[in-house]
C-alpha positions as a Markdown table, in Angstrom:
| # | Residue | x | y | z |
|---|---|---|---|---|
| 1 | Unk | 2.0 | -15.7 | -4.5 |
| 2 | Unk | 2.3 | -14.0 | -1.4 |
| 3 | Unk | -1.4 | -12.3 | 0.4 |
| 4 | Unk | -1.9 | -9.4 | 2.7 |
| 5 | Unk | -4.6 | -7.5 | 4.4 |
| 6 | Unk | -4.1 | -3.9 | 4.3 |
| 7 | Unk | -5.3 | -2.8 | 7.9 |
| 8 | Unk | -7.3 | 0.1 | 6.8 |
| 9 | Unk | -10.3 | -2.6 | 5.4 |
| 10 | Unk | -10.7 | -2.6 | 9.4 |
| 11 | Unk | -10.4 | 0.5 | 10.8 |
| 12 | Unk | -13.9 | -0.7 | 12.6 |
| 13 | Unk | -11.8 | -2.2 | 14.8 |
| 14 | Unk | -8.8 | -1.8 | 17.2 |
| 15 | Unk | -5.3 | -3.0 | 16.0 |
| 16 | Unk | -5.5 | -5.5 | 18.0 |
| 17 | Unk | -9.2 | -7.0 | 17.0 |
| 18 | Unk | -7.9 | -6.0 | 13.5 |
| 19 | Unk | -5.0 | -8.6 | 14.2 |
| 20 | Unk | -7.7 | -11.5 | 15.3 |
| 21 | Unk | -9.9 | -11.1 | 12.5 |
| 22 | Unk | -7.1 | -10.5 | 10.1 |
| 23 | Unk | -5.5 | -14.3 | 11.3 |
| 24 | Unk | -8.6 | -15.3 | 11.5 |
| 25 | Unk | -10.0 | -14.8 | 8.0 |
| 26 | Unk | -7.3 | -16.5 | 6.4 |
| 27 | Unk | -4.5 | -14.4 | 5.9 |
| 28 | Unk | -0.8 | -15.0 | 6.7 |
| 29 | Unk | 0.1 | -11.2 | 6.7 |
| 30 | Unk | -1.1 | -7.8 | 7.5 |
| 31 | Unk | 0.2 | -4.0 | 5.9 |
| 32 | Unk | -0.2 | -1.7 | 9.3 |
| 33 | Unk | -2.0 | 1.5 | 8.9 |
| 34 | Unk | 0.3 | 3.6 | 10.6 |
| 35 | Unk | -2.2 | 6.4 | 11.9 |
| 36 | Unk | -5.5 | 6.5 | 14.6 |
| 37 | Unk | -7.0 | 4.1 | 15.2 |
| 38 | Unk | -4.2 | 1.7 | 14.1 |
| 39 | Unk | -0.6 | 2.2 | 14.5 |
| 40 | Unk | 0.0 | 6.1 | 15.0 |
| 41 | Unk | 3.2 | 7.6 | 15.6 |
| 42 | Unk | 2.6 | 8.1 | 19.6 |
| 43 | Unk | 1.9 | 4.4 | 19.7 |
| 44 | Unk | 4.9 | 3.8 | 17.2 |
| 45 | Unk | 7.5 | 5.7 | 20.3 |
| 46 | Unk | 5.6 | 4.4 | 23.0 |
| 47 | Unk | 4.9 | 0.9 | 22.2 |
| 48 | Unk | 6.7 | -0.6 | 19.0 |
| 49 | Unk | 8.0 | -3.9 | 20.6 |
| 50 | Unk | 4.5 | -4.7 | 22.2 |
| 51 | Unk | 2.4 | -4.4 | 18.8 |
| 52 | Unk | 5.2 | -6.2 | 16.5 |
| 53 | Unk | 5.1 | -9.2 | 19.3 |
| 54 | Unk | 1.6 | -9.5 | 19.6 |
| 55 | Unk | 1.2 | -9.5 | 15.1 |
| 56 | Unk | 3.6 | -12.3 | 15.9 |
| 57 | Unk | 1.8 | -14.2 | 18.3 |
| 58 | Unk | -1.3 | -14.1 | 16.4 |
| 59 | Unk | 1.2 | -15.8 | 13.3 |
| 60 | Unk | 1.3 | -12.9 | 11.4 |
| 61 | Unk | 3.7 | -11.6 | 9.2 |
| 62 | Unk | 4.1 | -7.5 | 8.8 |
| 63 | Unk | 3.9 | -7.2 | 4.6 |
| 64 | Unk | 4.4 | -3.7 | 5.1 |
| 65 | Unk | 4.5 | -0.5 | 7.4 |
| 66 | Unk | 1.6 | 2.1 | 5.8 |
| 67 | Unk | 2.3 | 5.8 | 5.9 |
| 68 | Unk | 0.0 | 8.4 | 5.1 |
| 69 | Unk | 2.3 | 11.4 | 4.4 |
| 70 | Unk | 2.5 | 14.7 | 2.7 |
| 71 | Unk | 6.0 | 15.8 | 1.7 |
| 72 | Unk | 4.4 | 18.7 | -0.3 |
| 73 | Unk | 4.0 | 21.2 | 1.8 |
| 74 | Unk | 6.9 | 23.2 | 3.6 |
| 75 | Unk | 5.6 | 23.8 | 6.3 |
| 76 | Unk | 5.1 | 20.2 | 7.8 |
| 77 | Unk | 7.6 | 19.3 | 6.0 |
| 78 | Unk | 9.9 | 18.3 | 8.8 |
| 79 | Unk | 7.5 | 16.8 | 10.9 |
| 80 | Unk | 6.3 | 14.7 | 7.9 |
| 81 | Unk | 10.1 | 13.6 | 7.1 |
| 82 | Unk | 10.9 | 12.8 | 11.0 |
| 83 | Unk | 7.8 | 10.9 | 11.5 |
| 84 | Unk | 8.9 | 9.1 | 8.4 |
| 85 | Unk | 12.1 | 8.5 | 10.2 |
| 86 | Unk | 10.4 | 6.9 | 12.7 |
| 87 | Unk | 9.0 | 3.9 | 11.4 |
| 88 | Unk | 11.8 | 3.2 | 8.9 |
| 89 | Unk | 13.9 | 2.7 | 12.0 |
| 90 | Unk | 11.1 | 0.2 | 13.0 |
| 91 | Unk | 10.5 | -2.2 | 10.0 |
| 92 | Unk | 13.4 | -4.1 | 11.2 |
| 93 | Unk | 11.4 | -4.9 | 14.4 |
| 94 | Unk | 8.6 | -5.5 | 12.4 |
| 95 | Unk | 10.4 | -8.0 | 9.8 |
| 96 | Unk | 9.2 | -6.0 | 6.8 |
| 97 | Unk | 11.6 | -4.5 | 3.8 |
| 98 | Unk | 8.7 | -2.7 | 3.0 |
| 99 | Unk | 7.5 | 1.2 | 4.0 |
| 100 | Unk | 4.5 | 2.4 | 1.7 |
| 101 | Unk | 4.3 | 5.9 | 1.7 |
| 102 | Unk | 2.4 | 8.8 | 0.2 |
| 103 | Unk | 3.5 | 11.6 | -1.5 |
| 104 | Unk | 0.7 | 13.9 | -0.6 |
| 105 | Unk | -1.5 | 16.2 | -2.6 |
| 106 | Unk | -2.3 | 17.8 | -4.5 |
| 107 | Unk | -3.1 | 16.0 | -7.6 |
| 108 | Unk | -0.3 | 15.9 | -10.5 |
| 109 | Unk | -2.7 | 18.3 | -13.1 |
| 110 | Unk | -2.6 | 20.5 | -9.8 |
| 111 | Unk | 0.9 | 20.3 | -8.6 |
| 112 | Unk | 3.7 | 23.2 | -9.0 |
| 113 | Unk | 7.1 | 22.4 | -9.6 |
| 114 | Unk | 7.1 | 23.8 | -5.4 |
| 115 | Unk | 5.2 | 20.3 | -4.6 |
| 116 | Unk | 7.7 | 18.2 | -6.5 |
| 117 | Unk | 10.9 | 20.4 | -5.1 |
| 118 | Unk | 9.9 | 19.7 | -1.3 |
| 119 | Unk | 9.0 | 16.3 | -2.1 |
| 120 | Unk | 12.5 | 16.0 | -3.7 |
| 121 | Unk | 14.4 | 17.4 | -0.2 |
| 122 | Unk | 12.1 | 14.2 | 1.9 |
| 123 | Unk | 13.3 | 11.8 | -1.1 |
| 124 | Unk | 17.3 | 13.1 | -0.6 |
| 125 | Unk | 16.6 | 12.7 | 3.3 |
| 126 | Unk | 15.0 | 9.3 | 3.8 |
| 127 | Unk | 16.7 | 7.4 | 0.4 |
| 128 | Unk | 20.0 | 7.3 | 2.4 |
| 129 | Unk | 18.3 | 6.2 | 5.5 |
| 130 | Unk | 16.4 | 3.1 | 3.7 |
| 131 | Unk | 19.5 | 2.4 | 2.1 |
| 132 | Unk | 20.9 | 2.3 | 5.5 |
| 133 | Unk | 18.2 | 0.1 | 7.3 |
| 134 | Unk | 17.5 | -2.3 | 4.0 |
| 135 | Unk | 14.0 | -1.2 | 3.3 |
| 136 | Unk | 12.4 | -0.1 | 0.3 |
| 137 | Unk | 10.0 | 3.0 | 0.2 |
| 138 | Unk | 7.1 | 2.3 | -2.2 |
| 139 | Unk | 5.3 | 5.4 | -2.9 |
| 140 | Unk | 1.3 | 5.0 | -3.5 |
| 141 | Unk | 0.0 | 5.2 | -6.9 |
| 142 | Unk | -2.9 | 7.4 | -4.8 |
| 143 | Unk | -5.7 | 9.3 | -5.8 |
| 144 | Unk | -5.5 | 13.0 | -6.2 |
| 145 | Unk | -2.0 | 13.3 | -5.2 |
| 146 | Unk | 1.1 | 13.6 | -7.3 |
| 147 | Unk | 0.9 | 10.2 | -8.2 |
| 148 | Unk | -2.1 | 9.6 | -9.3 |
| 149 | Unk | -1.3 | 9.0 | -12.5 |
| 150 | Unk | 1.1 | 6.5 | -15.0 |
| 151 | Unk | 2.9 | 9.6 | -16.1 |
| 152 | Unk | 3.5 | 11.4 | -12.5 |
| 153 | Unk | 4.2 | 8.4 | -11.2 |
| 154 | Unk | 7.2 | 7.6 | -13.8 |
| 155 | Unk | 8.3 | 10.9 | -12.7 |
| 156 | Unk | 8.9 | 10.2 | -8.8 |
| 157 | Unk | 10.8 | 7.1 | -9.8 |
| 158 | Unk | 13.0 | 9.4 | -12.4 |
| 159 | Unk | 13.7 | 11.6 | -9.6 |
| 160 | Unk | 14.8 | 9.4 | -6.8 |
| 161 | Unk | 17.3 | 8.4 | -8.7 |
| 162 | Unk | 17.9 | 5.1 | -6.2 |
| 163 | Unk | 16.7 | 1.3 | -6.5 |
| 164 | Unk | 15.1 | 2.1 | -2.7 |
| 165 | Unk | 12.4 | 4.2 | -4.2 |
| 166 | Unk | 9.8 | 2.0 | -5.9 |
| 167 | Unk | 6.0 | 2.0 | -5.9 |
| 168 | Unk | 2.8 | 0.5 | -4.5 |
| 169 | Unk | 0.8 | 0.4 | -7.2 |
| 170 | Unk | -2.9 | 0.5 | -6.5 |
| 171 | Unk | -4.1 | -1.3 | -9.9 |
| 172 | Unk | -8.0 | 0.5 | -9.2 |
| 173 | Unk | -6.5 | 3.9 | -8.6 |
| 174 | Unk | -4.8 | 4.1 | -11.6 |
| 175 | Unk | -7.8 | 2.6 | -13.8 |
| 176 | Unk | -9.9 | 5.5 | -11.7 |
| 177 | Unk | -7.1 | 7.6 | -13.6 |
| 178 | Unk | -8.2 | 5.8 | -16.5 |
| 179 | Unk | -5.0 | 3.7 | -17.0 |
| 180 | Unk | -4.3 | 0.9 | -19.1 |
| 181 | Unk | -3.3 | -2.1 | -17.3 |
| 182 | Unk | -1.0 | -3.6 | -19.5 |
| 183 | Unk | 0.8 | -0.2 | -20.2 |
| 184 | Unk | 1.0 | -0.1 | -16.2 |
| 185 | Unk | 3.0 | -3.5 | -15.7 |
| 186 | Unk | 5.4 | -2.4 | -18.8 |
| 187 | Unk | 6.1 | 0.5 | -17.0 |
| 188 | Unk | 6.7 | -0.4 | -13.7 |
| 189 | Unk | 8.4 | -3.5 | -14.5 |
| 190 | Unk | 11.2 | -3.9 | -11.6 |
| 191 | Unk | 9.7 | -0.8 | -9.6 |
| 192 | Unk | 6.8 | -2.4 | -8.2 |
| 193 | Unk | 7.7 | -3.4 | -4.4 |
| 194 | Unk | 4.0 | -3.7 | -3.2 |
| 195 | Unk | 0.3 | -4.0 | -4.7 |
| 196 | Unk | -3.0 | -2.2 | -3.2 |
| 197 | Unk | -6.1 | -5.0 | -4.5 |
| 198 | Unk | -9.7 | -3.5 | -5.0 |
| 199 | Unk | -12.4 | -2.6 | -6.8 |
| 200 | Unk | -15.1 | 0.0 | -7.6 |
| 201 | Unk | -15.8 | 2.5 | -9.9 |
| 202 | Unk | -15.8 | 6.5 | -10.2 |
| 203 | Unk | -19.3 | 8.5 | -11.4 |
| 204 | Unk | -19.2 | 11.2 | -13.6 |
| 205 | Unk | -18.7 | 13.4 | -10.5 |
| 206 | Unk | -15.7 | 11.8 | -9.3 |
| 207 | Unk | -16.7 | 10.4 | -6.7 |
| 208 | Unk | -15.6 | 7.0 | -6.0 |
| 209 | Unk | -18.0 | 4.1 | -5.2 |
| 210 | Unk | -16.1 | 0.8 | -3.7 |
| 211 | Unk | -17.5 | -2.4 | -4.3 |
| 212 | Unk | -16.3 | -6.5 | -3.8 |
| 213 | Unk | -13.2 | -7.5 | -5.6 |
| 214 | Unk | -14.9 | -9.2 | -8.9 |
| 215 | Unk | -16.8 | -5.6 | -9.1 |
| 216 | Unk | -16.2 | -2.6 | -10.6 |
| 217 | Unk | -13.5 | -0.9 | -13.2 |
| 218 | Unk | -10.5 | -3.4 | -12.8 |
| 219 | Unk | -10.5 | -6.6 | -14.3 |
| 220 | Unk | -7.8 | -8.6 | -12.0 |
| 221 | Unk | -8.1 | -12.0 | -14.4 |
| 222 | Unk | -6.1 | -9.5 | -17.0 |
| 223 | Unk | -4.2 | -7.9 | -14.4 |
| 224 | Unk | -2.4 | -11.4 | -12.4 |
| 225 | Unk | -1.3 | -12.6 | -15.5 |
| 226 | Unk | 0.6 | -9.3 | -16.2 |
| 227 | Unk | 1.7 | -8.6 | -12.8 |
| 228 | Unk | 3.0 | -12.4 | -12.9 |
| 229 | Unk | 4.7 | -12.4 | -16.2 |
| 230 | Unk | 6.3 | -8.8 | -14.9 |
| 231 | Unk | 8.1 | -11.0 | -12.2 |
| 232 | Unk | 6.6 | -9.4 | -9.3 |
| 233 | Unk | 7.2 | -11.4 | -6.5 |
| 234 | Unk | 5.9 | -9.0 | -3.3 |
| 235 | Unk | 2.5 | -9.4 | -1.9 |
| 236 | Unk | -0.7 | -8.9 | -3.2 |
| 237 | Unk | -2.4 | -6.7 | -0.6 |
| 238 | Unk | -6.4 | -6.5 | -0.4 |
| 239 | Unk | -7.7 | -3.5 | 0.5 |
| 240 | Unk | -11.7 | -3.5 | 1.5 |
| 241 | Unk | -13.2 | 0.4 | 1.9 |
| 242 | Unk | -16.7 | 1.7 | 1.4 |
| 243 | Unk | -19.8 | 0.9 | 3.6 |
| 244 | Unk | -19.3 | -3.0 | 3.5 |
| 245 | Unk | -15.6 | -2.7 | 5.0 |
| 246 | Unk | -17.4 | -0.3 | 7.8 |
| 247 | Unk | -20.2 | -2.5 | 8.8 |
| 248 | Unk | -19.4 | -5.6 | 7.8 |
| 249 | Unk | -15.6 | -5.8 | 8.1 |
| 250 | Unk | -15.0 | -9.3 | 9.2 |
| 251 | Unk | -17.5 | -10.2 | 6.2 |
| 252 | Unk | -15.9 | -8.0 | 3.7 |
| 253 | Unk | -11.7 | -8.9 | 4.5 |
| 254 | Unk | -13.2 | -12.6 | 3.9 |
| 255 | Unk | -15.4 | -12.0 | 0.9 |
| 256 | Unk | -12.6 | -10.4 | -0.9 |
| 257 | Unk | -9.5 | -12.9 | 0.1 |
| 258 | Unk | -12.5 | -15.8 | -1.2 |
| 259 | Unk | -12.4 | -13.9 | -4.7 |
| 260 | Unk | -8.9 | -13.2 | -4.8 |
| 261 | Unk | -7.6 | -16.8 | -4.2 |
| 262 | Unk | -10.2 | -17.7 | -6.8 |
| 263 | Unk | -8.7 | -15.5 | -9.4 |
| 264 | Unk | -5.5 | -16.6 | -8.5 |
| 265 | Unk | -6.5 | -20.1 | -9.3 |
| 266 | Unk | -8.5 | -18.8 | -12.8 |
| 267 | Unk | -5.4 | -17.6 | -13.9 |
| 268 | Unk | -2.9 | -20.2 | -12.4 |
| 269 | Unk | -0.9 | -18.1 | -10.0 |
| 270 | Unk | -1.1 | -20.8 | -7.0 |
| 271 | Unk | 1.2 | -20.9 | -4.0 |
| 272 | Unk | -0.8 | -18.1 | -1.6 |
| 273 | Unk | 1.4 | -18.9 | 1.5 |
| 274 | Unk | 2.4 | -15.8 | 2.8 |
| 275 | Unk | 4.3 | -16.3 | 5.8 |
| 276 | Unk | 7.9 | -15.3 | 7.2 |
| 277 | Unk | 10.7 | -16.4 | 5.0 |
């Protein structure tokens, strides 16, 4: 099984100390969080080559490029769709199939058929173009935004109508949605191109509260087994947030990647190379 560290578990820290820590911790790859103060689009036209070598040189592999769109909106819709553009054009630099995108609020209880009709106009733009390049656009499974849920979800996949569009599914989100794991993996089967890994939990407020990886709503010794037995073969990503990852995020990116490899063994999943192929 394949590890990553999603860089927004250290947005402490530079890209570049992000990178050390990153190689240092343990792990053999890194999904980029493509805004301030990571990889941002200015920095994306003005120095691509330098940030893809120096992930290299520090032994890295790229699991994924991380976009924080919002295709819902008409106004910025453009904008939103070229800067998407952008980095598709770059994974190849990067040596990643992978582009994990957001759809962008508001939530799917929320949404108007408006939100899902300028979504569809950025799906009929950039499919053709990650046809084009190879690379596959996994769409968050995020929080308050049209796919936050199983259901919504099932319904961007229905509507991209292309094996380009898949999803990374972020197993806590969906449980904050109050998910059932199992009915997640049968699902998704075959649509799953990249995994978000945390934990926490959500009050009766909504308010979410995230904790270490063996805490909180999702139980990962039933989720690897499914998400094994589903044949997903992409990486396992961690992704550290709250007030651990902000003062302690060298501690916290190593905590978790301790407890993860350790539920990995529980449930015999072994194998947690992650390099270049």
């Amino acid at each position: 099984m394949k590890i990553s560290l999603f860089s927004e578990s250290l947005y402490a820290l530079s890209l570049d100390e992000a990178v050390l820590v990153t190689r240092d911790a343990g792990y053999p790859a890194i999904e980029i969080g493509c805004k301030i103060p990571h990889f941002d689009l200015e920095m994306a036209k003005a120095n691509a080559e330098g940030v893809a070598g120096r992930i290299a040189q520090a032994g890295l592999a790229v699991s994924a490029l991380s976009l924080y769109d919002s295709f819902t909106d008409q106004e910025t819709l453009e904008g939103e769709v070229e800067a998407a553009e952008t980095f598709i054009h770059l994974a190849p630099l990067f040596k990643t199939k992978i582009i994990k995108l957001t759809p962008g609020r508001p939530s799917s209880t929320e949404a108007t058929d408006a939100h899902w009709q300028h979504l569809k106009k950025a799906l009929d733009r950039l499919i053709p173009l990650a046809e084009e390049v190879g690379v596959r656009l996994a769409f968050e499974t995020h929080m308050r935004q049209l796919t936050d849920t199983m259901a919504s979800s099932m319904r961007l996949l229905e509507m991209a109508q292309s094996k380009a569009v898949g999803l990374t599914v972020d197993f806590s989100n969906l449980r904050f949605a109050g998910e059932s794991m199992p009915d997640v993996l049968s699902a998704f089967k075959g649509r799953i191109y990249n995994t978000h890994v945390k934990n926490g939990y959500i009050d009766p407020q909504g308010g979410w509260h995230f904790q270490a990886l063996d805490t909180g709503m999702t139980d990962y010794l039933e989720v690897l087994p499914l998400l094994r037995d589903a044949g997903y073969d992409g990486y396992l990503t961690v992704e550290c947030l709250g007030a651990d990852a902000k003062d302690r995020p060298a501690q916290t990116v190593s905590r978790d990647l301790e407890i993860l490899k350790r539920y990995l063994g529980q449930v015999g999943w072994d194998g947690t190379e992650g390099g270049r192929k």
